[in-house]
N, CA, C and O of each residue as an XYZ file, in Angstrom:
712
protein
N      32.532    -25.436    -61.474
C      32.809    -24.021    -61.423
C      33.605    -23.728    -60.156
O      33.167    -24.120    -59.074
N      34.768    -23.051    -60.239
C      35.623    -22.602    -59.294
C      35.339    -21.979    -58.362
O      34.151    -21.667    -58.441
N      36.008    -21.445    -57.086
C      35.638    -19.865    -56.821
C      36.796    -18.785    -57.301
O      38.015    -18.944    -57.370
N      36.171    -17.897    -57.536
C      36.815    -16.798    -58.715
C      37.100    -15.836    -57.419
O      36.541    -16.006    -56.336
N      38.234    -14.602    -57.739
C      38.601    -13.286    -56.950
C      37.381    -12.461    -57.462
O      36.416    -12.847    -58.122
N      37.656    -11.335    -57.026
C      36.633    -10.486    -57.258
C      36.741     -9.503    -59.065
O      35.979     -8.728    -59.642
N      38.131    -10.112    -59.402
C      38.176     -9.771    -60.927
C      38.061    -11.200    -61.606
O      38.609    -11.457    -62.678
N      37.329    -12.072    -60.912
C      36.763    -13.383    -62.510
C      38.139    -14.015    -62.212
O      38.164    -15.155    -62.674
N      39.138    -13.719    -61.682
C      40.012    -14.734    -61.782
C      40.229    -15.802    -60.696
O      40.283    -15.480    -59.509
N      40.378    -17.346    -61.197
C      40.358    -18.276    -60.550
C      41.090    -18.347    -59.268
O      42.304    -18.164    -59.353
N      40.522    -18.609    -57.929
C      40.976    -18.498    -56.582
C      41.845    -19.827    -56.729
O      41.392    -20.683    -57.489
N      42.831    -20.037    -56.197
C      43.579    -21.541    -56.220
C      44.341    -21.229    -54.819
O      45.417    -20.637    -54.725
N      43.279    -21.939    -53.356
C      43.610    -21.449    -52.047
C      44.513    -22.427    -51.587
O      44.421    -23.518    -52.151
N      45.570    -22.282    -50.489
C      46.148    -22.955    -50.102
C      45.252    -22.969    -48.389
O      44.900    -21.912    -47.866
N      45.032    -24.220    -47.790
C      44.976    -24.298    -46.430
C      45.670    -24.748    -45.661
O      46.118    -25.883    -45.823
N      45.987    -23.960    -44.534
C      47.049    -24.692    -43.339
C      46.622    -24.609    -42.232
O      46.628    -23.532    -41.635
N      46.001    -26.084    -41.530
C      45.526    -26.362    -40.687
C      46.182    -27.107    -39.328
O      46.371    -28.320    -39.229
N      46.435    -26.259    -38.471
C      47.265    -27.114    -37.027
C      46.046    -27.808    -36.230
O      46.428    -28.600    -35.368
N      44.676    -27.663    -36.354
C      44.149    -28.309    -35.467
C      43.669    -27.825    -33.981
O      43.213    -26.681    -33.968
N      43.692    -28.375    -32.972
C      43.507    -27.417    -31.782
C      45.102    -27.721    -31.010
O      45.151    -27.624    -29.784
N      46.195    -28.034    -31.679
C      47.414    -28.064    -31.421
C      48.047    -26.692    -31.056
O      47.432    -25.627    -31.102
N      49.454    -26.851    -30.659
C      50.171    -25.590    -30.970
C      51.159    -25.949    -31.887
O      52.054    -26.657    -31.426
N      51.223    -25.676    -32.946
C      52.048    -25.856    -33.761
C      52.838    -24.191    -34.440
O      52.636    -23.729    -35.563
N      53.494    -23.746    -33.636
C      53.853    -22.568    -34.507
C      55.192    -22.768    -35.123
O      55.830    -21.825    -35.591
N      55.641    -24.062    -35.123
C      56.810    -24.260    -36.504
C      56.336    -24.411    -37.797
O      56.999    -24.171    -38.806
N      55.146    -24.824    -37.774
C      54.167    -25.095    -39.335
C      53.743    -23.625    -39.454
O      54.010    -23.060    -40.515
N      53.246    -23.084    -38.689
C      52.569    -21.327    -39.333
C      53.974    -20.621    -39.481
O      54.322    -20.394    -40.640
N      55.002    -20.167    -38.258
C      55.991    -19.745    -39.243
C      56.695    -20.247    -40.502
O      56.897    -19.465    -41.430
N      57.035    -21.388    -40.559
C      57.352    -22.079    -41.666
C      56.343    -21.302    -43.311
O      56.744    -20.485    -44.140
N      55.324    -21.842    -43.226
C      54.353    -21.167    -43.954
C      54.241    -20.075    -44.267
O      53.569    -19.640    -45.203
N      55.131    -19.278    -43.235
C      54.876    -17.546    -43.107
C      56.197    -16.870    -44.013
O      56.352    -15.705    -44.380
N      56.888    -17.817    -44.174
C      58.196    -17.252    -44.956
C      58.064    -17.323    -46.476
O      57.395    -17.941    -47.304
N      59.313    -16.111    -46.437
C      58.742    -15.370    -47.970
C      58.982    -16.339    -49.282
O      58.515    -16.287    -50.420
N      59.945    -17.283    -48.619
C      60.228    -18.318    -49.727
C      59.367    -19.305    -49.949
O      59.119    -19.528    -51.134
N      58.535    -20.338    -48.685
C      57.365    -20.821    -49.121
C      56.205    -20.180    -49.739
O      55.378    -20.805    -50.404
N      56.163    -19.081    -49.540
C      54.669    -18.043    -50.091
C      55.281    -17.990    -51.545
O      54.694    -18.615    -52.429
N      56.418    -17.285    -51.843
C      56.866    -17.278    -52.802
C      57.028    -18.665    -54.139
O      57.199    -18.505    -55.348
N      56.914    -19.807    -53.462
C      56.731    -20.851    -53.970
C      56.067    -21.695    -54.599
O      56.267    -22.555    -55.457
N      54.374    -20.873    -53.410
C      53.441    -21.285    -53.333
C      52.395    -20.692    -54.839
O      51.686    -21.200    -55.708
N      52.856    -19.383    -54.440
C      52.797    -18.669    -55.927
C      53.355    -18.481    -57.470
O      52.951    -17.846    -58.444
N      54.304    -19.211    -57.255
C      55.104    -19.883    -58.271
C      54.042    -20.514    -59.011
O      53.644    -20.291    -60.154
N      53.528    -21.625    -57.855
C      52.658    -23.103    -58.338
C      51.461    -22.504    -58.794
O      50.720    -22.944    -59.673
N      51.320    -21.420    -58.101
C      50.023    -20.973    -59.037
C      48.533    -20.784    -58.033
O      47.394    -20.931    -58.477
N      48.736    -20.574    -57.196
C      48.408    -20.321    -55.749
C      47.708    -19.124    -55.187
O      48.423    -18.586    -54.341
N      47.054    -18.777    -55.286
C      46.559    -17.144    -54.995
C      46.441    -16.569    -53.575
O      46.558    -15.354    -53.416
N      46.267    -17.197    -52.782
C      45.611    -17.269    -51.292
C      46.270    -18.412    -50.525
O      46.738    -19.469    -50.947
N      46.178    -17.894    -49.212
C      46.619    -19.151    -48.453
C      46.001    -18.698    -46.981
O      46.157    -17.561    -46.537
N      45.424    -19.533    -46.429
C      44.355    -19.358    -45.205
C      44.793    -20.510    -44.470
O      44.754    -21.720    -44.689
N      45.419    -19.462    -43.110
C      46.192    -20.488    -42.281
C      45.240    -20.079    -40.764
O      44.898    -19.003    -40.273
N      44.990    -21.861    -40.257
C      44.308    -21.837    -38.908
C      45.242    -21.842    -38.035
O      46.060    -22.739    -38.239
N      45.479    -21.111    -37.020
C      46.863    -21.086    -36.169
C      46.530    -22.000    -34.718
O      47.406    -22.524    -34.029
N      45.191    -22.047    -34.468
C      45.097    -22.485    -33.564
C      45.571    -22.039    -32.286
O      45.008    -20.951    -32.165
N      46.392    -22.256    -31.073
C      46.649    -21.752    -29.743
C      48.089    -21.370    -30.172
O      48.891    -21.409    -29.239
N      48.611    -20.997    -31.413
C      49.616    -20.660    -31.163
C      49.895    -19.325    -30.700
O      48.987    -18.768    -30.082
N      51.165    -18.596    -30.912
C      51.707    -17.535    -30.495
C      51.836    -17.053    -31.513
O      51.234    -15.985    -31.624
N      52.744    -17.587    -32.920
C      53.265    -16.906    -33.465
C      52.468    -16.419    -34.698
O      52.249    -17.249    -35.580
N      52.096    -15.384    -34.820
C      50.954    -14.430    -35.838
C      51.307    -14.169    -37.121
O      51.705    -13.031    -37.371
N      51.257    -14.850    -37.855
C      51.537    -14.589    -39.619
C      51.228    -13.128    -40.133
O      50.407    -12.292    -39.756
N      52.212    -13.122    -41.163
C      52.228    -11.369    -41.541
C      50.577    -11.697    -42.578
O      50.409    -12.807    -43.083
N      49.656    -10.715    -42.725
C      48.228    -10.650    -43.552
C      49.194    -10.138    -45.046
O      50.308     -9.664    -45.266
N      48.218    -10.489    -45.689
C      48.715    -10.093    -47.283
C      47.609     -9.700    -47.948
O      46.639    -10.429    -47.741
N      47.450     -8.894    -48.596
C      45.931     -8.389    -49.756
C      46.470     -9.240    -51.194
O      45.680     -9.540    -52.089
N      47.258     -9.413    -51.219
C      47.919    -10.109    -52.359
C      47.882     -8.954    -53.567
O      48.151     -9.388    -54.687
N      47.611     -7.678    -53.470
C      47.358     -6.578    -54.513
C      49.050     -6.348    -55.174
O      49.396     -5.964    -56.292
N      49.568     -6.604    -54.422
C      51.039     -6.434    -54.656
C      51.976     -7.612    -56.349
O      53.086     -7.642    -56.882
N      50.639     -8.335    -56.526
C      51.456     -9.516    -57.248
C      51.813    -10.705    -56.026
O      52.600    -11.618    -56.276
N      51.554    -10.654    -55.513
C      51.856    -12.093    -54.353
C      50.761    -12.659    -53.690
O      49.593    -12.307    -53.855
N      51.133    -13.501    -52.972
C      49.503    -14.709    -52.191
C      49.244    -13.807    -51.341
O      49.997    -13.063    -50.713
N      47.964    -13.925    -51.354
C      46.657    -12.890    -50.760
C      47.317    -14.093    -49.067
O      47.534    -15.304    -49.073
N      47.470    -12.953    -47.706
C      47.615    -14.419    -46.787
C      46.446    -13.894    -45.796
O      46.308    -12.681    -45.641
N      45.686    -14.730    -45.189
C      45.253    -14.302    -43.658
C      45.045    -15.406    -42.890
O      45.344    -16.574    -43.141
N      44.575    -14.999    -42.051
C      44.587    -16.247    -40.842
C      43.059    -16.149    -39.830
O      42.185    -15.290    -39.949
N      43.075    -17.135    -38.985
C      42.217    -17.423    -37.592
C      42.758    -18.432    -37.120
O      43.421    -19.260    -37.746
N      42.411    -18.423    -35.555
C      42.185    -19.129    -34.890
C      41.790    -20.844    -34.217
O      42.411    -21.783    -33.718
N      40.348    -20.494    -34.591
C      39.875    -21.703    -34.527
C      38.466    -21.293    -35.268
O      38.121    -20.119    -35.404
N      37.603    -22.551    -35.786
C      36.569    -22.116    -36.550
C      35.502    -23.488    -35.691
O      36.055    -24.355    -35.015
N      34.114    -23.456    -35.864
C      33.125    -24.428    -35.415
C      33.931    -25.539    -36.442
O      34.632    -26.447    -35.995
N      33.742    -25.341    -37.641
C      34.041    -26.132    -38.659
C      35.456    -25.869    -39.658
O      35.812    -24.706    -39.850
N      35.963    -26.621    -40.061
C      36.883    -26.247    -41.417
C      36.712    -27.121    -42.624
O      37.510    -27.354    -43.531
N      35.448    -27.566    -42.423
C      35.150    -28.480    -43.772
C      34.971    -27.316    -44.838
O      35.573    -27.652    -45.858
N      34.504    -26.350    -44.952
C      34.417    -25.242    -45.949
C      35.720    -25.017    -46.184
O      36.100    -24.849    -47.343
N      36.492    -24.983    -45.252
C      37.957    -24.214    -45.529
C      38.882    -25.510    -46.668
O      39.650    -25.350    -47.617
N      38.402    -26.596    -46.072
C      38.848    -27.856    -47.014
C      38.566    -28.387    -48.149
O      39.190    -29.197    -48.834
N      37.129    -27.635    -48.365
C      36.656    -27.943    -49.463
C      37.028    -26.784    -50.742
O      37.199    -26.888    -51.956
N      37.048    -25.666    -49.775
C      37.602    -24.310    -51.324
C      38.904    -24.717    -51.748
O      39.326    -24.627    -52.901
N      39.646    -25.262    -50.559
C      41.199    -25.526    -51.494
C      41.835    -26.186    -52.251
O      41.742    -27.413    -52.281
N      42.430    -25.663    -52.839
C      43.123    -26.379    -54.183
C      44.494    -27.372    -53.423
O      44.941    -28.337    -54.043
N      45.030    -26.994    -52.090
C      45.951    -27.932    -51.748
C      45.473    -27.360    -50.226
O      44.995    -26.289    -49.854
N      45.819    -28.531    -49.581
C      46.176    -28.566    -47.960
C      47.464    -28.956    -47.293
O      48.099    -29.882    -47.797
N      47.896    -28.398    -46.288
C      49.273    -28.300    -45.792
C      48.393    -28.348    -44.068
O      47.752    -27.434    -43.550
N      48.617    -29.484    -43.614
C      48.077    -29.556    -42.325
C      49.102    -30.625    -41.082
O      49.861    -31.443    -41.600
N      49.069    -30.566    -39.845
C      49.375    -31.695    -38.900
C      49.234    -32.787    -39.005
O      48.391    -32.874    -39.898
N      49.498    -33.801    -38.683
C      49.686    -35.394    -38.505
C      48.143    -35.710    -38.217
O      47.543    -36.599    -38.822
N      47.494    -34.816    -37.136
C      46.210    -35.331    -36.844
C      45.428    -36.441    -37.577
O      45.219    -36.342    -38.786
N      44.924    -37.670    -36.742
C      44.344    -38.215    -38.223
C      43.088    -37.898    -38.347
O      42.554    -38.296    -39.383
N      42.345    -37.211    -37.495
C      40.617    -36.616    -38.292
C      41.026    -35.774    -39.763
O      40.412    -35.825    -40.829
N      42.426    -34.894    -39.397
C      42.557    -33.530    -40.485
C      42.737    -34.919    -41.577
O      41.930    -35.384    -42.382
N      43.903    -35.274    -41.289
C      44.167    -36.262    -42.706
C      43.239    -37.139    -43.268
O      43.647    -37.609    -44.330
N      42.299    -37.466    -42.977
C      41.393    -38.700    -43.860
C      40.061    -37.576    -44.253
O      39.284    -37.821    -45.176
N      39.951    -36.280    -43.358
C      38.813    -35.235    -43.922
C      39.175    -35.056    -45.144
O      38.427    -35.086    -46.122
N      40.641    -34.811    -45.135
C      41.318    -34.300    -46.467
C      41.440    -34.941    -48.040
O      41.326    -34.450    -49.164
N      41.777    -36.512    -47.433
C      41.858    -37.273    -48.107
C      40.386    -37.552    -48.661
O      40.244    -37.462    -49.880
N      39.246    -37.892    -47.856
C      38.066    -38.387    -48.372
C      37.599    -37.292    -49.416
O      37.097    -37.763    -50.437
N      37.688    -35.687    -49.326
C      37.624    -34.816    -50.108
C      38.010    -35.102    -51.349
O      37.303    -34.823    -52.317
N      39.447    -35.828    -51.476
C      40.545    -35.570    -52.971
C      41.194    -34.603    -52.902
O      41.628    -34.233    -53.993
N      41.560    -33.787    -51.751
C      42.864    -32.885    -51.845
C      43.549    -33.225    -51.583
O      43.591    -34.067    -50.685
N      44.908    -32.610    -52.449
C      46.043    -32.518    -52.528
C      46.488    -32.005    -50.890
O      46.041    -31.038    -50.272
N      47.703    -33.189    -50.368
C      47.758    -33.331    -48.666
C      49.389    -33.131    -48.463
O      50.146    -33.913    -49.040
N      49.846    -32.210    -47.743
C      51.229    -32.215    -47.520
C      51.145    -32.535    -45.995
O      50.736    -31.604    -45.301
N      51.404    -33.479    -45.479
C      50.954    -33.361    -43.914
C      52.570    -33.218    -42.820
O      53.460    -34.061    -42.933
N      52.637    -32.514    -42.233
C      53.901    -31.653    -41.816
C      54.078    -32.330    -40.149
O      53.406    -31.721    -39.318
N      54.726    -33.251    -39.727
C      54.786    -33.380    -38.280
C      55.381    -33.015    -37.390
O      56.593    -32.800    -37.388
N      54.585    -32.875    -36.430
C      55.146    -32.215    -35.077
C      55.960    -32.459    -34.284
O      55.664    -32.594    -33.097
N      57.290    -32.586    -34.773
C      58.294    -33.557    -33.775
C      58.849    -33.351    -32.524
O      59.807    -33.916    -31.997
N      57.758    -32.020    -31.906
C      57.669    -31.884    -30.664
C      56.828    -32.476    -29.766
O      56.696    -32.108    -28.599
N      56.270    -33.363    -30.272
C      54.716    -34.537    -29.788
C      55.844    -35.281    -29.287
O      56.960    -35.289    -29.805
N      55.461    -35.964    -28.158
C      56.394    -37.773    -27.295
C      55.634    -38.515    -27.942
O      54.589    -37.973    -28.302
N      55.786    -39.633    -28.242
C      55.663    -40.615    -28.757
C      54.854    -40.526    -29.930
O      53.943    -41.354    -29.910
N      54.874    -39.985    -30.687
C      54.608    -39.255    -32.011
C      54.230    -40.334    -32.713
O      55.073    -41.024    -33.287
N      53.098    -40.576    -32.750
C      52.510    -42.156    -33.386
C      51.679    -41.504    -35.179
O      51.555    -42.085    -36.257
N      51.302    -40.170    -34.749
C      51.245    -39.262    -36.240
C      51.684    -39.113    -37.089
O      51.139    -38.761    -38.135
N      53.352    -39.438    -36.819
C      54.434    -39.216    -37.935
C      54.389    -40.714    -38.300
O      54.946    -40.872    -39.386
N      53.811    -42.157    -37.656
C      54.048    -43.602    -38.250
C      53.070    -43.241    -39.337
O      53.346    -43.376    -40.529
N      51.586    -42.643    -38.768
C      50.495    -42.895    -39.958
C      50.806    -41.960    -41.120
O      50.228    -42.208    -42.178
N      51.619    -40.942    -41.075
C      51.846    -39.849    -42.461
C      52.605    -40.530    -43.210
O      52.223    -41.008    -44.278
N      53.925    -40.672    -42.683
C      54.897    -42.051    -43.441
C      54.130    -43.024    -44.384
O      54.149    -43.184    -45.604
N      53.291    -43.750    -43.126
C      52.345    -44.849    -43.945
C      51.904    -44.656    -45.232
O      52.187    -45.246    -46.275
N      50.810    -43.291    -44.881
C      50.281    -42.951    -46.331
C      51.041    -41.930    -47.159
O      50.601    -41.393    -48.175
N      52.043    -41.755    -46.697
C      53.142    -40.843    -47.776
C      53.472    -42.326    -48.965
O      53.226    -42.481    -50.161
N      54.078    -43.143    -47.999
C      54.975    -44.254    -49.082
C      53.662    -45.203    -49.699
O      53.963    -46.205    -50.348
N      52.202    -44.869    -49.487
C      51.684    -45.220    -50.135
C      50.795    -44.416    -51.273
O      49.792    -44.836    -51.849
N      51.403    -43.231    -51.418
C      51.458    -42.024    -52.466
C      50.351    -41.451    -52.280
O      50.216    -40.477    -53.020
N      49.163    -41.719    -51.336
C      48.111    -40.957    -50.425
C      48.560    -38.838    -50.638
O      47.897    -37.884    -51.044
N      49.612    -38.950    -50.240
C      49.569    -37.310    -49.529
C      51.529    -37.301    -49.591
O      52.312    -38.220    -49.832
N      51.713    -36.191    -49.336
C      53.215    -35.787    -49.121
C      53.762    -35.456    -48.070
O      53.421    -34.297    -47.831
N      54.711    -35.999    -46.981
C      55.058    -35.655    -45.659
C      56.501    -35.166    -45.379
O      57.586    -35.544    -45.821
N      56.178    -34.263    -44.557
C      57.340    -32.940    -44.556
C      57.630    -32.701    -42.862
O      57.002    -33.400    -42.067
N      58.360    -31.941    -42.495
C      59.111    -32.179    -41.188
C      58.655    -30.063    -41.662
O      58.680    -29.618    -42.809
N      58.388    -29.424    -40.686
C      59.105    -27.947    -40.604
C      60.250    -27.529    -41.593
O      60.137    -26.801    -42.579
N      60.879    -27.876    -41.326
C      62.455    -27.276    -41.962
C      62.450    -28.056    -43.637
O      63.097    -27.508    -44.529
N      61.747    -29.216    -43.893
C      61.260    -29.193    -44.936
C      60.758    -28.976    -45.999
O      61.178    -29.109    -47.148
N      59.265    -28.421    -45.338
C      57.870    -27.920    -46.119
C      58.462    -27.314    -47.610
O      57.957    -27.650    -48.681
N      59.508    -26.457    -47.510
C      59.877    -25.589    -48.754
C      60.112    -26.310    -49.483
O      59.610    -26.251    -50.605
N      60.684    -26.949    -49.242
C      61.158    -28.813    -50.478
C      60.458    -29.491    -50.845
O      60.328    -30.095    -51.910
N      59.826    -29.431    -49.778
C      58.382    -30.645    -50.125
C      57.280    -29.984    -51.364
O      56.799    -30.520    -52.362
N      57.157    -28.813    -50.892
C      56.630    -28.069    -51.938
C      57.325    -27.657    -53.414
O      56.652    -27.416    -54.416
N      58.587    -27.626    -53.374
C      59.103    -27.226    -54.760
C      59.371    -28.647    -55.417
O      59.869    -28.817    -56.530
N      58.858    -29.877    -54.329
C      59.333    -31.037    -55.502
C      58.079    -31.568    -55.831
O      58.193    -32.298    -56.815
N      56.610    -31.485    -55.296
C      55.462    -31.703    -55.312
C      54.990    -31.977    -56.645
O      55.516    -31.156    -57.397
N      53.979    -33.027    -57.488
C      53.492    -33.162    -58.399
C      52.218    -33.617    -57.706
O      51.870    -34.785    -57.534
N      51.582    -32.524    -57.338
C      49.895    -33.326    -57.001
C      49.358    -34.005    -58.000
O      48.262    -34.474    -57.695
N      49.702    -34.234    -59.062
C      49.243    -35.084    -60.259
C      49.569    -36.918    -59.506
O      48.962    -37.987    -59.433
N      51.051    -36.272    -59.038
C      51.394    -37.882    -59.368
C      50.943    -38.475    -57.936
O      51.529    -39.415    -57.399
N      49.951    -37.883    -57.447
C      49.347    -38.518    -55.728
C      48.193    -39.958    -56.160
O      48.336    -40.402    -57.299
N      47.463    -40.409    -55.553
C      46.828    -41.749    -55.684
C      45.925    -41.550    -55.373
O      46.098    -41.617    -54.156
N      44.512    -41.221    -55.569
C      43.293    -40.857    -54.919
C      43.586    -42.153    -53.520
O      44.304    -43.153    -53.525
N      42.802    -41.654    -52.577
C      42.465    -42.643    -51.270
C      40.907    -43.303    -51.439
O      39.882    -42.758    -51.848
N      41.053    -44.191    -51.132
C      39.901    -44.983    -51.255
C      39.832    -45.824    -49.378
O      40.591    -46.567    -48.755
N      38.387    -45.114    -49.061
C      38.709    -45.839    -47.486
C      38.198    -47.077    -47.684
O      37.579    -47.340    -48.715
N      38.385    -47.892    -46.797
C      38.200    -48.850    -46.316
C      36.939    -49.247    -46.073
O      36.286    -48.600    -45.255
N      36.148    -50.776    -46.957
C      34.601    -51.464    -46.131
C      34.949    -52.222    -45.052
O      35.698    -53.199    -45.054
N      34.148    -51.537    -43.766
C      34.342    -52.109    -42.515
C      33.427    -53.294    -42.201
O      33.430    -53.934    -41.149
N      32.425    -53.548    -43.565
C      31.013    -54.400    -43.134
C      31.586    -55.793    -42.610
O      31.176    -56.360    -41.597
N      32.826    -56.367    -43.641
C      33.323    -57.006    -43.276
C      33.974    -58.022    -41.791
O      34.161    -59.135    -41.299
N      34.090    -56.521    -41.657
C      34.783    -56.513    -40.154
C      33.837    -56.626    -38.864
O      33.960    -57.249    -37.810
N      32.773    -55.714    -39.404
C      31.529    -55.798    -37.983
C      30.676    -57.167    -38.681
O      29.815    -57.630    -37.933
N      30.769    -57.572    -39.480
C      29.916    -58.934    -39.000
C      30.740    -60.178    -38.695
O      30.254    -61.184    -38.179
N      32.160    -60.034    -39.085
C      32.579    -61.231    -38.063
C      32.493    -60.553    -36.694
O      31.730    -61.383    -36.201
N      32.645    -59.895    -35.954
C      32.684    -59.320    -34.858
C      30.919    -59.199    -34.265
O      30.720    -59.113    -33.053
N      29.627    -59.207    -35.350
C      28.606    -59.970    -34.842
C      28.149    -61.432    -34.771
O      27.117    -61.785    -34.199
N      28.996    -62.249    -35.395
C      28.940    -63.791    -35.957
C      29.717    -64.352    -34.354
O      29.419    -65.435    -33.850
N      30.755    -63.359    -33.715
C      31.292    -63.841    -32.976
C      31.043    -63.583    -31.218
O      31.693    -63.840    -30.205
N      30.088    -63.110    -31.440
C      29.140    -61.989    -30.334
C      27.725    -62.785    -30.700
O      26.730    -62.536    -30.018
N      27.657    -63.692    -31.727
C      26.152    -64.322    -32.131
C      24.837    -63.451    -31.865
O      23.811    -63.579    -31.197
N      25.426    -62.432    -32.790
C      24.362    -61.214    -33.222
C      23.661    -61.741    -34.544
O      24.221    -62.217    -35.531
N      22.351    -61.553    -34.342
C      21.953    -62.069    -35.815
C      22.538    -60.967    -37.377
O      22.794    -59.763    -37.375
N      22.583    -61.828    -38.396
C      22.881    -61.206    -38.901
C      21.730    -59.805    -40.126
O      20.585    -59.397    -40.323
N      22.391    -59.733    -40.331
C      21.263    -58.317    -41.323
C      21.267    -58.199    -42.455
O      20.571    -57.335    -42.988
C-alpha cells in the first residue's frame, strides 16, 4: 500500500538529498521549471528537497495548480523516512546517501559535485552508473538525465558478504575461528 494525497491519490515523491554539503547547483538545478516540469511528466507528485547549508532557497509549491507539490528543509536527525516514501532519489556522490539508497531499491540519480578537489565521489557514481546500479548526472545535466531515465532498466544492488573477508583477516591475526 502506497502513501496516498489527501484525495486517495497515489503520492509518487521525488527526494533530493545534498547531505551536510553545500551543494546549491543540485537544489537550483532541481528548482527549475523544466526539471519539475519533467518530473511531473514522469508522473511525480511531490518533490522534497534537503538543502542542507546551502544559500540558495527553492520556490514551495502546493502543487494545487496541476504541478509537483515542492518543499524543502534543512537538515533532519534522520532521512531514512524521507528515502523510504520515495518513488525516486536524486542525491550527492556521498557514499552513506548512495548505498542507503541503493540497499532500499530506489531508483538513484546521483548528481556530482564538481566543486569537491579531488572528487573521489564522482570515481564511485561512474562505477555504479556503468554498472547499471543508479544514474549519474553532472548539474547542467540532471534535466537529461531525467528525460532519458528508465528506472525499469536499473539492476537491483546486491551488497557485498564480507564474512569472507574477516576470516581470512582472523586466520591471519590467528583468531580462532567461529
Amino acid at each position: 500500500m502506497g502513501i496516498a494525497d489527501g484525495n486517495g491519490n497515489p503520492k509518487r515523491i521525488v527526494f533530493v538529498t545534498v547531505g551536510t554539503t553545500l551543494f546549491d547547483a543540485l537544489v537550483r538545478e532541481v528548482d527549475t521549471p523544466e526539471v519539475k516540469k519533467e518530473l511531473y511528466t514522469k508522473g511525480y507528485t511531490h518533490l522534497l528537497i534537503q538543502i542542507g547549508r546551502g544559500s540558495y532557497i527553492p520556490s514551495r509549491s502546493s502543487g494545487e495548480d496541476g504541478s509537483l507539490a515542492v518543499d524543502y528543509f534543512t537538515f533532519s536527525s534522520s532521512i531514512a523516512d524521507s528515502l523510504r516514501s520515495a518513488s525516486l532519489v536524486i542525491s550527492h556522490a556521498g557514499s552513506g546517501s548512495i548505498f542507503e539508497t541503493l540497499r532500499l531499491g530506489k531508483p538513484l540519480i546521483v548528481v556530482v559535485n564538481e566543486d569537491l578537489m579531488d572528487n573521489h565521489q564522482e570515481e564511485l557514481a561512474e562505477e555504479l552508473a556503468d554498472r547499471e546500479h543508479l544514474f549519474c548526472a553532472r548539474p547542467q545535466t540532471l534535466y537529461k538525465t531525467i528525460e532519458d531515465m528508465n528506472p525499469d532498466s536499473l539492476i537491483p544492488y546486491t551488497p557485498g558478504d564480507a564474512k569472507p573477508v574477516a576470516r581470512l583477516i582472523n586466520t591471519f591475526l590467528g583468531l580462532p575461528e567461529e
